[in-house]
C-alpha positions in Angstrom: -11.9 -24.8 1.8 -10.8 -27.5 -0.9 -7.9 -29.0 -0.2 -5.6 -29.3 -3.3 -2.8 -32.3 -4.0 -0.5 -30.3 -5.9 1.2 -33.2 -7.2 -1.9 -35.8 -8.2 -3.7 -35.5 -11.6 -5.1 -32.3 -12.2 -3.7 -30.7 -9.1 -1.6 -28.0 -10.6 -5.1 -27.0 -12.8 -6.5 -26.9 -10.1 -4.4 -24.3 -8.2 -4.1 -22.3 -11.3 -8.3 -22.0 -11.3 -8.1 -21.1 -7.5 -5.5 -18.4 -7.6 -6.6 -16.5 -11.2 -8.8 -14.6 -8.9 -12.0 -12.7 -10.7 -10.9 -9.2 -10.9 -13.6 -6.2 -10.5 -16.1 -6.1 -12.9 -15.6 -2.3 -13.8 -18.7 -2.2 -15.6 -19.3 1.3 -15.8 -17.2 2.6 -13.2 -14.5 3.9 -15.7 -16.9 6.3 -17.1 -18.2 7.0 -13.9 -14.8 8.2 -12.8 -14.0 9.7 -16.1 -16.6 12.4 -15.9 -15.9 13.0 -12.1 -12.6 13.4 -12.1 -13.2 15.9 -15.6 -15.8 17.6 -13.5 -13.9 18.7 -10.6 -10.6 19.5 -12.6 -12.4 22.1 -14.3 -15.3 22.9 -11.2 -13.1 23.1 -8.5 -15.2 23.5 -5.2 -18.4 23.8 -6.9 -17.8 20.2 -8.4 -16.0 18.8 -5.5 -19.1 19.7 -2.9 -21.5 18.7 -5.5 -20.3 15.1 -5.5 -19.8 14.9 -2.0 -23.6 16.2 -1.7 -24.4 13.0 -4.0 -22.5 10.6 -2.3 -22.1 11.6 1.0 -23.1 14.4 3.0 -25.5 16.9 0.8 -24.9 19.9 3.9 -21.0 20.1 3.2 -20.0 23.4 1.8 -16.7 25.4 1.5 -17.5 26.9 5.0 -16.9 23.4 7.1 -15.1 21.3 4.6 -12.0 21.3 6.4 -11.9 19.1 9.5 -11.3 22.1 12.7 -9.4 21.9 15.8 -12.6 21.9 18.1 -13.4 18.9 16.1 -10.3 16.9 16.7 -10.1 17.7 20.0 -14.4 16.5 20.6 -12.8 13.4 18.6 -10.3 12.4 21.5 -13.3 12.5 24.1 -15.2 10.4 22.0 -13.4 7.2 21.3 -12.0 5.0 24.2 -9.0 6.2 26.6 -7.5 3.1 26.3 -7.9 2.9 22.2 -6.4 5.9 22.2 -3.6 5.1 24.1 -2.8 2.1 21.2 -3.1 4.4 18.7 -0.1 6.9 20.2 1.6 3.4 21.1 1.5 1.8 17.2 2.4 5.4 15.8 5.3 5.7 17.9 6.7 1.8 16.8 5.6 2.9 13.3 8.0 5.6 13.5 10.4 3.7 14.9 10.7 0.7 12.2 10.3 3.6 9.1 13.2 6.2 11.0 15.4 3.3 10.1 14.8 3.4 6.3 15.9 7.4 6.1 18.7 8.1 3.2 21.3 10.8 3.0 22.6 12.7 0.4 26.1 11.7 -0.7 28.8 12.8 -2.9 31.6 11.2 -3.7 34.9 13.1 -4.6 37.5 12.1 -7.3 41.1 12.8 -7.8 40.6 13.9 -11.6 38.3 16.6 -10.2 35.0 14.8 -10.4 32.6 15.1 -8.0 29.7 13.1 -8.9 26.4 12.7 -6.0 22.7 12.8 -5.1 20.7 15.0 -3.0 17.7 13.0 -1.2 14.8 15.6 -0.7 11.6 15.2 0.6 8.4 15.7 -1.9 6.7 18.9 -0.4 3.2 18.4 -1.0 1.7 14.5 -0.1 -2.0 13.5 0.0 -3.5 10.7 2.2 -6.8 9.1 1.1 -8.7 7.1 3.9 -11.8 5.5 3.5 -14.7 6.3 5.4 -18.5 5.2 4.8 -19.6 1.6 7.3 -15.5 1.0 8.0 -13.1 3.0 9.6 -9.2 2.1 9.4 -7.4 4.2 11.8 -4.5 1.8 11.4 -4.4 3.1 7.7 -4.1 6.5 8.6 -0.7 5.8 10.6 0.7 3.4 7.9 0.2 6.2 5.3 1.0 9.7 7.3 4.0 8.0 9.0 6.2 7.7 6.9 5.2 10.7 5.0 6.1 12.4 8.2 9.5 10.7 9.0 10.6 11.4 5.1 10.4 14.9 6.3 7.2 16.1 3.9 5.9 19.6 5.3 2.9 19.3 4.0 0.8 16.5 4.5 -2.9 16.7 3.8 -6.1 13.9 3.8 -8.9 13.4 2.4 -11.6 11.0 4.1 -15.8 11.1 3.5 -18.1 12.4 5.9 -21.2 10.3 7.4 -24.8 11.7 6.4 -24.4 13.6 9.4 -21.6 15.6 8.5 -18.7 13.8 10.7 -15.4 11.7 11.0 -15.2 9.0 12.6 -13.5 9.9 15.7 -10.9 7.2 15.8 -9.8 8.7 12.2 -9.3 12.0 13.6 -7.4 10.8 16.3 -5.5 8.5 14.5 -4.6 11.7 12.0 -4.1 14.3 14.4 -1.3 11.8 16.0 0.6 10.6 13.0 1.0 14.5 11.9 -2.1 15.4 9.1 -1.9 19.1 8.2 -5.4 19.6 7.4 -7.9 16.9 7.3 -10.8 17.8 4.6 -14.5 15.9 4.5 -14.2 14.4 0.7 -14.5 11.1 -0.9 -14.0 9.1 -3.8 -12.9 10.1 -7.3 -14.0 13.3 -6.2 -11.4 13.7 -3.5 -9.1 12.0 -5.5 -9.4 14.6 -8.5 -9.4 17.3 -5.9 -6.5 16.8 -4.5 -4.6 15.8 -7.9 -5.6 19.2 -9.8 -6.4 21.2 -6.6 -10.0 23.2 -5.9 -10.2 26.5 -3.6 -10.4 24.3 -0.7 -8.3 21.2 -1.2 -4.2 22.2 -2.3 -2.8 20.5 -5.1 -0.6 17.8 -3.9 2.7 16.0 -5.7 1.8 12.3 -4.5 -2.0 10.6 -3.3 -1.7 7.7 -1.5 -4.2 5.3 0.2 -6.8 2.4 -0.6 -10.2 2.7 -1.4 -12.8 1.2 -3.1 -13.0 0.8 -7.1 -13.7 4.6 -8.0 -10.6 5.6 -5.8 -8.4 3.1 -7.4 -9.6 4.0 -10.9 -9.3 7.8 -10.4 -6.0 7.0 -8.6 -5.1 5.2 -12.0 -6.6 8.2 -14.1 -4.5 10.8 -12.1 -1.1 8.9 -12.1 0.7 11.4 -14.5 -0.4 14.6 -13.6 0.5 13.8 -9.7 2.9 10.5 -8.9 0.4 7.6 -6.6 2.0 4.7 -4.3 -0.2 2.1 -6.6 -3.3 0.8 -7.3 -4.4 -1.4 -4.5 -6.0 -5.0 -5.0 -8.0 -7.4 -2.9 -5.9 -8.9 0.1 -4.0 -12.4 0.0 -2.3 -14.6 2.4 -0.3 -17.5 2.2 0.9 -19.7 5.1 3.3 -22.3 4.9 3.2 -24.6 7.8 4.5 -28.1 8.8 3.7 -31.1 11.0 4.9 -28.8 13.8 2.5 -25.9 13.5 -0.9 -25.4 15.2 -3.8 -26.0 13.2 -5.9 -23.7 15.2 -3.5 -20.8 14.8 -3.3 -21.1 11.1 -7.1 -21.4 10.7 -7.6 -17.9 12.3 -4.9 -16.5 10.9 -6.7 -17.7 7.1 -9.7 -17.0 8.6 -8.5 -13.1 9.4 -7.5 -12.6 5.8 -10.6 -14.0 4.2 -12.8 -12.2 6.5 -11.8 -8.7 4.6 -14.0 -9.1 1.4 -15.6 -11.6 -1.4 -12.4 -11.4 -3.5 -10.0 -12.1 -0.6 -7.9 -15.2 -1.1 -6.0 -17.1 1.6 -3.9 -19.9 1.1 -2.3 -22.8 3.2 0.5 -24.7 1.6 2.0 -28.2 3.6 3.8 -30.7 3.0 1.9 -32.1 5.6 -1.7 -34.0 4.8 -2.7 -34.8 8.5 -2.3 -30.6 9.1 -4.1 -30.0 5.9 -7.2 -31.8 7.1 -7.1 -30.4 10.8 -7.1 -26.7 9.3 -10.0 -27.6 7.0 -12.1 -28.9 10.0 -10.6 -25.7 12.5 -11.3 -23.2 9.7 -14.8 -24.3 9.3 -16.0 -24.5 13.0 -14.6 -21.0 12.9 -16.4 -20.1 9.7 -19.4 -20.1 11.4 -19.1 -18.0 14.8 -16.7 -15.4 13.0 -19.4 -12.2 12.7 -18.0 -11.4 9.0 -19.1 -15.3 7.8 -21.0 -14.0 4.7 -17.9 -12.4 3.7 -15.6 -15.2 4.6 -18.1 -18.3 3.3 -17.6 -17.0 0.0 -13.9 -15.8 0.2 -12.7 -19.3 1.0 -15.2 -21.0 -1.4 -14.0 -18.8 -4.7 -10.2 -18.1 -3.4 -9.1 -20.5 -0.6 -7.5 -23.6 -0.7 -5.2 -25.5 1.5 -2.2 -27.1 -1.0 -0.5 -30.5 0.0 3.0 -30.6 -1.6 6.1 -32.9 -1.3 8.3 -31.0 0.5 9.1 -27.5 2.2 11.1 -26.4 -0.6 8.2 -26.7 -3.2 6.1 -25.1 -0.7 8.5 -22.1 -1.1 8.3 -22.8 -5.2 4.5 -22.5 -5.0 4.7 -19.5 -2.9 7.3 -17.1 -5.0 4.8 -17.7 -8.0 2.1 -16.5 -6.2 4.3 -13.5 -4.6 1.8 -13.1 -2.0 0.8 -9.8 0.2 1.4 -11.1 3.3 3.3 -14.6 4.0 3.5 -16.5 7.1 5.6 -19.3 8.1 5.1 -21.5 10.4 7.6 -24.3 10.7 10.1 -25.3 13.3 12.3 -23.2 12.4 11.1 -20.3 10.3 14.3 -18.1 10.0 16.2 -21.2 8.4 13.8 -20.5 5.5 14.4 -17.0 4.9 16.9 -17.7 1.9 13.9 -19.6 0.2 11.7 -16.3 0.1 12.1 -14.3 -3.0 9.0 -13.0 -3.5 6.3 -11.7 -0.6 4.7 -8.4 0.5 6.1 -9.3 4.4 7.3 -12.4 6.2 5.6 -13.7 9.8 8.5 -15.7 11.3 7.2 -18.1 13.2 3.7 -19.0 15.0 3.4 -15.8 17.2 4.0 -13.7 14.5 0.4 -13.6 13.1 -0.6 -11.1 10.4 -3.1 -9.0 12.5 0.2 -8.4 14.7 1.5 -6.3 11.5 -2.0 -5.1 10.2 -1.5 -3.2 13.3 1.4 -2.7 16.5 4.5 -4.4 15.2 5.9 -1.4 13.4 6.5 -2.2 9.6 3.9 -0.7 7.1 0.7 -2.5 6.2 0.6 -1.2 2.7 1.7 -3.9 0.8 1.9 -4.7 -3.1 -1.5 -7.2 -3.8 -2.1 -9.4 -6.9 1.2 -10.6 -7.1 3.2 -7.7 -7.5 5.2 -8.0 -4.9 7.5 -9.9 -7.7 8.3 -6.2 -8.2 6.7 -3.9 -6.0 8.0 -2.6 -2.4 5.4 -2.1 0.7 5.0 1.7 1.3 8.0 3.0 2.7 10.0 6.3 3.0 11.7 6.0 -0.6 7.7 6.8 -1.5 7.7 10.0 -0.3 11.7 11.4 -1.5 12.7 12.3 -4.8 16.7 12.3 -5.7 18.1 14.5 -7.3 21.6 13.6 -9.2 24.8 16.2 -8.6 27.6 16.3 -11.2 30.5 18.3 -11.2 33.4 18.2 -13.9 36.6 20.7 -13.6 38.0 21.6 -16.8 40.6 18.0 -16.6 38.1 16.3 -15.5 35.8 17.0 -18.4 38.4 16.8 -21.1 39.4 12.7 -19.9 35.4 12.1 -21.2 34.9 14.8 -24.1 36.1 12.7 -27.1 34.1 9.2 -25.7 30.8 11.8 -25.1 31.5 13.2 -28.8 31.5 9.9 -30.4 28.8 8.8 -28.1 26.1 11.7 -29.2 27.0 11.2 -32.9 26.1 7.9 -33.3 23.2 9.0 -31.9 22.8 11.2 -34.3 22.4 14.2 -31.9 25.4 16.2 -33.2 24.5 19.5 -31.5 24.9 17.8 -27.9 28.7 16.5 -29.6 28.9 20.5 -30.2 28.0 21.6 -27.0 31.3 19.3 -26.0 33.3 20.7 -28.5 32.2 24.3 -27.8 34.2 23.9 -24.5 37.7 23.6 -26.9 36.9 26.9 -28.9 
């Protein structure tokens, strides 16, 4: 990694080339989407099975597209007891952490006569995406059916490719059949995506898709946003640590090491104050490097989008940091809640250096869907409020009404919208 003084010549340049990240080169994926997503909007099943013969699995048919009991149940025999076991043990701490984020209704009463509320309803149809193909992510399947589950949604329906020989991964199946999946169908890509956005004879319509995946399914996540609602379009994954002379240079080397170990376009970041810990990482991070079995991945993560930043102080650690507005940020000083008020903008918060990234990726509770690419200046990770809708209540007795009618009259004509003034004045004829 190249280790950065923010404050010598050139320094700030030099962290602005590091974190303007390439973004994917589209190329022609737009069109490819485009014409998918077209494709099975119109062709349904015949469309849908097409693809997925293309792409995936070419004996797939309307007959075995949907994921069977006998299947789930051969799934639990084939993956590890004890795996299993973690999987009911993070989905019930899962459930736990997002039962605390449930809203009522409310209505508040007035002594004029107004009573003015909201109603809090779950959406009834949500779709779940979960990528399949050389990776398997059970975790993502109980960040993303969760809290669908908890927000009360009846019907909750995925959507994950087959392998060439027709199956799911087991741990996928498991990890669905625990967090609550309705049905679970063999479809991937912009395929699935389009399937479940417009609806085929198989796969239902649904109201929101949620999910990662790979370019296609962001795009035709992107193309669909409209006609269904989506959480968001998912970028590549970022960390940032801030660390001082206290911390342990081999724990924030792995912990770097375990972000930049996802893909090429990965980024991971160490901010310090602290130029003796800046140098210790670099040399931890690198004997790591090369025993880590995703070091392809990695060498070229941390050469492109790494760096390790030496600042002044704690505080313009913290400066650096809200600009970035990381996924996932760690800190790791001696006392890590004291900087809490410093933290404006960041996906989650590790406290502390036994609160390791991994820890959330997958047992500690809080979702793992987090807004990349900086968004977190303004984006939420997934939570319940992604799968309610409110609905506002208003009720005006004939007093009540009358103490607002002239203010709404004048109000609508200077708008210019004089019959919504009339349909005030109507209620004085």
């Amino acid at each position: 990694m190249q280790i950065i003084n923010y404050n010598k010549p050139g320094g700030r340049e030099m962290l602005d080339k590091v974190l303007s990240r390439a973004r994917l080169d589209y190329t022609d994926a737009p069109a490819v989407v485009s014409k998918i997503i077209e494709d099975v909007k119109f062709g349904g099943d015949a469309a849908l099975l097409k693809y997925t013969h293309k792409f995936d699995c070419d004996f797939i048919n309307e007959t075995n597209i949907l994921v069977t009991k006998d299947e789930i149940n051969e799934a639990y025999g084939l993956i590890d007891k004890n795996l299993a076991e973690i999987i009911k043990k993070s989905a019930k701490r899962i459930e736990d952490f997002h039962s605390r984020q449930k809203k009522s209704s409310w209505f508040d009463t007035y002594e004029n006569g107004e009573i003015l509320g909201q109603m809090v309803l779950p959406l009834d149809k949500v779709g779940v995406y979960v990528p399949g193909g050389k990776a398997a992510y059970p975790s993502s399947v109980l960040m993303s059916l969760i809290p669908a589950s908890v927000a009360g949604v009846k019907n909750i329906i995925m959507c994950t490719p087959p392998g060439k020989d027709g199956k799911i991964n087991p741990a996928i199946l498991v990890a669905a059949s625990v967090a609550g999946a309705g049905k679970i169908f063999k479809a991937g890509g912009a395929q699935a995506i389009a399937a479940m956005a417009f609806g085929t004879g198989s796969v239902p319509k649904v109201d929101k898709i949620v999910g990662p995946g790979n370019i296609y399914v962001a795009l035709a996540k992107r193309y669909v946003f409209g006609f269904v609602n989506i959480d968001s379009v998912a970028g590549p994954s970022d960390i940032l640590v801030i660390a001082d002379k206290s911390a342990n240079a081999k724990y924030v080397a792995a912990d770097l090491l375990s972000q930049a170990e996802h893909d090429e376009l990965a980024a991971a970041v160490l901010v310090t104050p602290c130029e003796e810990l800046a140098f210790a990482v670099n040399a931890e991070f690198e004997k790591m490097l090369e025993k880590t079995p995703r070091s392809e991945i990695a060498k070229v993560s941390a050469q492109n989008n790494g760096a390790i930043i030496v600042v002044n102080t704690i505080e313009e650690a913290f400066e650096i940091s809200n600009k970035i507005a990381p996924e996932h940020l760690e800190i790791c000083v001696s006392d890590a809640f004291s900087m809490l008020p410093y933290v404006k903008n960041a996906g989650a918060v590790f406290l502390g250096n036994y609160s390791p990234e991994p820890l959330g990726d997958y047992i500690a509770g809080p979702n793992h869907v987090l807004p990349t690419g900086g968004t977190a200046r303004f984006f939420s990770p997934l939570n319940i409020d992604d799968f309610t809708k409110k609905t506002s209540i208003l009720h005006f007795d004939k007093k009540s009404f009358e103490s607002l009618a002239d203010d709404c009259i004048t109000f609508a004509e200077s708008e210019g919208l004089f019959a919504h003034a009339d349909s005030i004045r109507a209620r004085f004829l």
